[in-house]
N, C-alpha and C positions, 0 to 999 in steps of 0.2 A: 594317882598319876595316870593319864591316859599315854597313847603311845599311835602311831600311825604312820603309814611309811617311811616321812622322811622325817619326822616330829618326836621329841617327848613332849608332853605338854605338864606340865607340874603346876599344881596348885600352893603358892605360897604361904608358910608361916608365919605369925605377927612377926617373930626378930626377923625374916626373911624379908619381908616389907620393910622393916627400917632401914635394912642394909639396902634393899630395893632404890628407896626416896635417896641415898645418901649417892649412888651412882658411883662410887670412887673403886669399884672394882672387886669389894667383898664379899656382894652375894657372887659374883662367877668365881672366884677362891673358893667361896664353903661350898660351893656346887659341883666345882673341880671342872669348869668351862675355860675356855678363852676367853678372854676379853672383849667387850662388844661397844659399838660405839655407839651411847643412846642418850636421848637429853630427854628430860620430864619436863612435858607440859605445863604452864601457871595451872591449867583447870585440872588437870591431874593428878598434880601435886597438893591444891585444892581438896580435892574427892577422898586422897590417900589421908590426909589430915582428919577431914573431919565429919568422912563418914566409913571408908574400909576400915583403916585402922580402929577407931573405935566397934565397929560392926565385928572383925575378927576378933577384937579381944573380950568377947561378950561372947560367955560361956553359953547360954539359950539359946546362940543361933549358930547355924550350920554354917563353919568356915567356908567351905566351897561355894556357896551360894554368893560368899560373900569376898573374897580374894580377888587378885589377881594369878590367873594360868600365865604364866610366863612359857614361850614356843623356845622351844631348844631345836636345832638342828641340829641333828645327828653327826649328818658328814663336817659339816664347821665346827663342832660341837660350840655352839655357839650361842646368846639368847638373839631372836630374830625379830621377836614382839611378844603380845601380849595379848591377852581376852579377860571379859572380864561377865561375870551376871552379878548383874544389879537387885541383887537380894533373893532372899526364898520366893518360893513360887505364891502365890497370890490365890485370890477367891477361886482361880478360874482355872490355876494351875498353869499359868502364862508366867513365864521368867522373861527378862530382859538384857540382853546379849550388847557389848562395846567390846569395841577391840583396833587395834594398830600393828600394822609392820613398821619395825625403823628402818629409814631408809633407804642405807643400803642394801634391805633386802626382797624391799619391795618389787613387782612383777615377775616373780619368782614361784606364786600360786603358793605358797607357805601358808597364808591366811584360809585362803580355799577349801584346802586338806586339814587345818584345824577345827574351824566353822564345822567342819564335816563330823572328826572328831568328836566334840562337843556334844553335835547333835545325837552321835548313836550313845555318848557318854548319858544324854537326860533320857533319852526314850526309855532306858533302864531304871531309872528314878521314879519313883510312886507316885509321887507329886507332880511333878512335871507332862502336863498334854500339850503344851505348847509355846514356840518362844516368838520375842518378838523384837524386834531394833529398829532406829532410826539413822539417815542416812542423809548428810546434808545432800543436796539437788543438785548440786556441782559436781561432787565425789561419785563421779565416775567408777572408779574401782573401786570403794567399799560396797557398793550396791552391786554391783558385781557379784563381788563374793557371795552376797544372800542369793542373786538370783542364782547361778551355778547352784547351788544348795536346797533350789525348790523353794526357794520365798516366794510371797506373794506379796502384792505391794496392797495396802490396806485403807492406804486413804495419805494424804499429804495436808501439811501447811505452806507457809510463804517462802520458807528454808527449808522443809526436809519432806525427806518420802518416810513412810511409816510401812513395815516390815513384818510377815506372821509366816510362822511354820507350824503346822499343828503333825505336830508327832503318831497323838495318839487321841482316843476319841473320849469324852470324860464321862 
């Protein structure tokens, strides 16, 4: 669990994700949160099937690599969004970073201070020299949040800008 001004950030557990996908208010019960108002995404939902879920329950690999951090607000005590890395770190020691506010919590800088989180979270990890995310070209405020964060923009497609933080030197 990391933690940061106004954030807990928790790494969820496989039943924690089930109750997660089901939305009906059980993981903020077993949490001891308020109730929050969040819809899952088709690709999301997608992703939770049929690659975290199966990834977390797959004793060889490192849950946190592979979860979703659910952002807690302290003062709401509330879940506000979510982050996520896209698997252990790679040849290069480059992980890959998603993430979402729901919306009513968005422009709030919550994601900002998490991203931030995160980041002093992997600097600390052996493996880890550097991350990287994509950001559609529209989406104004998720590129944001990398830039705020010291991103650097690394190259684009037709849809998206492509993302790199290097932590640490390998």
């Amino acid at each position: 669990m990391l933690e940061t001004e106004r954030l807990i950030i928790r790494p969820l557990t496989y039943p924690q994700l089930v109750k997660y996908i089901k939305a009906d208010g059980s993981l903020e019960l077993e949490l001891n949160l308020n109730n929050t108002t969040r819809t899952i995404s088709s690709e999301l939902k997608e992703a939770l099937e049929e690659t975290i879920l199966p990834n977390v329950s797959d004793k060889s690999k490192d849950y946190l690599y592979n979860t979703i951090w659910t952002l807690i607000s302290k003062s709401a005590n509330k879940m506000v969004g979510d982050l996520c890395i896209v698997g252990e770190p790679n040849e290069f020691g480059e992980i890959e970073i998603g993430y979402g506010t729901y919306d009513e919590f968005r422009g709030n800088g919550f994601m900002t201070e998490a991203v931030c989180g995160l980041i002093n979270w992997a600097s600390s990890q052996p493996k880890v020299t550097s991350i990287v995310a994509s950001t559609e070209k529209n989406n104004i405020a998720s590129f944001t949040i990398l830039q705020k964060n010291k991103f650097v923009k690394i190259g684009e497609s037709e849809e998206l800008f492509n993302w790199k933080l290097i932590i640490k030197q390998s």
